[in-house]
C-alpha positions, 0 to 999 in steps of 0.5 A: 479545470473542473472535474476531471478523472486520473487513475493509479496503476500499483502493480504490488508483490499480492495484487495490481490495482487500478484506482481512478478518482474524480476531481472536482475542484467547484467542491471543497468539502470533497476535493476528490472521489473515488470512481473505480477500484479494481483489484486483482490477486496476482501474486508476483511475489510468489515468484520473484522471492523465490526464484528472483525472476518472474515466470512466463505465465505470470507475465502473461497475466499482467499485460492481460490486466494492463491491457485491461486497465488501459481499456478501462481507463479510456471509458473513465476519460482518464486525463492522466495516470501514473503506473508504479510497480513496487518490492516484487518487481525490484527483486525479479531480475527480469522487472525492467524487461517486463515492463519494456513488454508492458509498454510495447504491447500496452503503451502503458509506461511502467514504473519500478520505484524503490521503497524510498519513494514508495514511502514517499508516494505513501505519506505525500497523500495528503494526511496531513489532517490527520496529525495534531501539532506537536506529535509525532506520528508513525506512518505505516504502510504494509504491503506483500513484499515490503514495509514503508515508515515515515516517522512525522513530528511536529507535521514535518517528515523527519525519516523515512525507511523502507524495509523488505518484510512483507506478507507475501515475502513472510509466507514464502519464507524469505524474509531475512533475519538481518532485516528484521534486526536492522527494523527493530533497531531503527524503531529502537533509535525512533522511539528513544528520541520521539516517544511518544509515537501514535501510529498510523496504518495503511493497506488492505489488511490493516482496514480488514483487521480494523474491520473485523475487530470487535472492540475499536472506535469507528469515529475516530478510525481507532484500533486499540493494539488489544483488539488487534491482538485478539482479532490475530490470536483468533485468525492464526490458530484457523487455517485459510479456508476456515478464515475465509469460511468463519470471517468471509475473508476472500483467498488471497486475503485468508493467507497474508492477513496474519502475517500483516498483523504480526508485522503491525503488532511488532512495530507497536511492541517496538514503539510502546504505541497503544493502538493504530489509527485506520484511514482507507488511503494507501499507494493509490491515492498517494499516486493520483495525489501527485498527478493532482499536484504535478497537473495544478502546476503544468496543463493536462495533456489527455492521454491518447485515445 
């Protein structure tokens, strides 16, 4: 194998990605490159925190998209693929039907994984550059129906918890007090026996706030827990549309930016840390990681054209 191309499907509480990247084996320096990145602000957290199904219309939209995504998929010469639907479809009572209709009228097989292996997928993304020897590393993944933590020390994942607290399940006011109580508590517990802890950040809002932070260090991904601070104390007091004016934020990142930042300041409140490192990796390239490393011991099989 040379260079061939796989892609992730992350079907999300905001919005369902496709991410389909390169893999060129002749080059070490950059084992893998990203060839497309698509997203689309779905929301199906709106409906399924609120009314614990997914609507009609809403489903609708999503086989459109898969329907899409497949098509796109072929013109990459996609060799293999993974399809993961995360906290919005494992609180609507009808996610495993939708995703039976998915795959009949897409032929692309959807999978509703829980938070534990959405932590996994997460840290398993192959960041293990990204930790020095003997400290220990908090990996944070906020997304629009849940927070994922793996706690790293010494290199090695030590726990890991998925909690159902996210920025599109903060907005619909559905975020239950003893979850936010049970997080706390285990940051507590953490903190106490790995102080000190560094914390790592991943999703789209961390790399938009890190991006409009006027005080961070480019170099090294390092976002002081101040500038965070400021950058939320300057959004929150705006309403969405004078977000989306002022800082150029598109709408469906206007609304759930500030409640990423309250999530993200809360866990470094918790564990003492004083800033978070910023890496652009997330559930997507966790998931083509995995192809990668299934594939490297198996023969690819071509998807079906």
């Amino acid at each position: 194998m040379k260079k061939v191309n796989y892609a992730a499907i992350d079907i999300g509480s905001n919005a369902v990605r496709l991410l389909v990247k390169c893999v060129n084996e002749e080059n070490s320096a950059e084992l893998m490159s990203k060839i497309q990145l698509i997203r689309v602000p779905l929301r199906l957290g709106e409906d399924s925190f609120t009314m614990g199904v997914i609507s009609e219309e809403k489903e609708k939209k999503l086989i459109r998209l898969m329907k899409a995504y497949k098509q796109l998929m072929k013109i990459y010469d996609v060799v293999d693929y993974r399809a993961c639907a995360t906290s919005a479809m494992r609180d609507a009572r009808n996610g495993k039907e939708i995703t039976q209709r998915i795959a009949k009228k897409t032929g692309i097989r959807v999978e509703i994984i829980d938070g534990q292996e959405e932590a996994h997928i997460v840290y398993d993304n192959h960041i293990e550059q990204l930790f020095i020897s003997g400290q220990n590393y908090l990996y944070v993944d906020v997304g629009g129906g849940s927070t994922e933590i793996n706690l790293i020390s010494d290199g090695e994942l030590k726990k890991s918890h998925s909690y159902n607290i996210g920025t599109v399940r903060m907005l619909s006011g559905m975020v239950k007090e003893e979850e936010k109580e049970a997080l706390r508590a285990d940051l507590a517990n953490l903190t106490q026996e790995y102080a000190p802890i560094h914390i790592i950040g991943s999703g789209g809002n961390i790399n938009k706030l890190f991006r409009l932070a006027d005080k961070k260090d480019k170099k090294t991904s390092f976002l002081p827990i101040k500038s965070l601070h400021d950058t939320y104390e300057a959004l929150k007091v705006l309403s969405s549309e004078e977000r989306i004016k002022q800082f150029k934020l598109k709408p469906d990142r206007a609304d759930v930016i500030v409640p990423a930042a309250e999530i993200f300041l809360e866990i470094a409140t918790q564990v003492k840390a004083t800033g978070i490192t910023v890496p652009t990796i997330g559930l997507s390239d966790g998931i083509i990681d995995s192809l990668y490393t299934q594939n490297m011991k198996m023969p690819i099989t071509p998807q079906s054209k």
